[in-house]
C-alpha positions as CSV (number, residue, x, y, z in Angstrom):
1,X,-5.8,31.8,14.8
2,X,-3.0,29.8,14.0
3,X,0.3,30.5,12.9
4,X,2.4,30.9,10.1
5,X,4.3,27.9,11.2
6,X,1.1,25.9,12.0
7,X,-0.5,26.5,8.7
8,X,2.8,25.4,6.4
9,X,2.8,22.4,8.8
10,X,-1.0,21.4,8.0
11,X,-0.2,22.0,4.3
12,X,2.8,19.8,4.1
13,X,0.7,17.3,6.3
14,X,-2.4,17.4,3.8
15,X,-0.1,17.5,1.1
16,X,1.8,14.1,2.4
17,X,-1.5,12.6,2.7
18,X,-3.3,13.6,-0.5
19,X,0.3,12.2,-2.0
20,X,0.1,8.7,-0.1
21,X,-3.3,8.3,-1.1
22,X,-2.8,9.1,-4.9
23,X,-0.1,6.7,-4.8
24,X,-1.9,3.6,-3.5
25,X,-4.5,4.4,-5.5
26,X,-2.4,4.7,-9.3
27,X,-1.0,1.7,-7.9
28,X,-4.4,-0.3,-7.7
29,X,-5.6,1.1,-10.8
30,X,-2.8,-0.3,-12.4
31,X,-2.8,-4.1,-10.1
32,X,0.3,-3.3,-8.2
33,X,-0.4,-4.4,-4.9
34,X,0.6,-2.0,-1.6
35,X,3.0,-4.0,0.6
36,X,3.1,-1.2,3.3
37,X,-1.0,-1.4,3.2
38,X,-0.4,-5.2,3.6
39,X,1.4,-4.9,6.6
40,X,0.3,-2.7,8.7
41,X,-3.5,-4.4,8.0
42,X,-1.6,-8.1,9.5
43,X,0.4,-6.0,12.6
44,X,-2.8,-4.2,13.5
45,X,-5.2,-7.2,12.9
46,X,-2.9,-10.3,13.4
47,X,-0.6,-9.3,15.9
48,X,0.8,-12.7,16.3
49,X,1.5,-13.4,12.9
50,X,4.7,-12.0,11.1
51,X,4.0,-10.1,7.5
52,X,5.3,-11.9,4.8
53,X,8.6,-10.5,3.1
54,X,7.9,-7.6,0.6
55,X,9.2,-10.3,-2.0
56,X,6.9,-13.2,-0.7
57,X,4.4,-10.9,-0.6
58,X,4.4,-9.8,-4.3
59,X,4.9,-13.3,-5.2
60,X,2.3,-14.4,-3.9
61,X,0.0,-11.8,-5.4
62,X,1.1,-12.3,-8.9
63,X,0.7,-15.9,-8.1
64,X,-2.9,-15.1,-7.1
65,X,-3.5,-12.8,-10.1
66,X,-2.1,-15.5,-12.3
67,X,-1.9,-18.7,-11.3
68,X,1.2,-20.9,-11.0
69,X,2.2,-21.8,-14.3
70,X,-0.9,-21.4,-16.2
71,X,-1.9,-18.9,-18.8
72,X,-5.0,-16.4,-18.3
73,X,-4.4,-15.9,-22.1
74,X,-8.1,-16.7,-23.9
C-alpha cells in the first residue's frame, strides 16, 4: 500500500498532467499553436535540425493560417 507521501505525489503528478493536457487542448480549440509540442516533436524526430525560435515559429503559423499579405475575408 502506498504512502501518504506516495499518494499526494501521484495526485500532484495526475493533476500536472490533466493541467498540461487541458492547456494544449484550449489552446487548439482556440488556433494557438503549442511551441513546446513543436519542439520536442523536431528534437525527438529531427535530431539534426534546430527548432525554430518560439517567435519564428508562431510566425510562421499565422503565416500558414493566413497567408502573407492576403485576406481570408469572403
Amino acid at each position: 500500500m502506498p504512502s501518504p507521501a506516495d499518494a499526494v505525489r501521484l495526485a500532484l503528478d495526475l493533476l500536472a498532467r490533466w493541467w498540461r493536457a487541458s492547456c494544449q487542448t484550449a489552446r487548439l480549440a482556440i488556433g494557438i499553436p503549442d511551441y513546446d509540442v513543436y519542439a520536442a516533436h523536431v528534437r525527438r524526430v529531427h535530431p539534426d535540425r534546430e527548432p525554430m525560435t518560439r517567435d519564428e515559429f508562431f510566425r510562421e503559423r499565422m503565416d500558414a493560417r493566413y497567408g502573407k499579405g492576403r485576406s481570408r475575408c469572403c
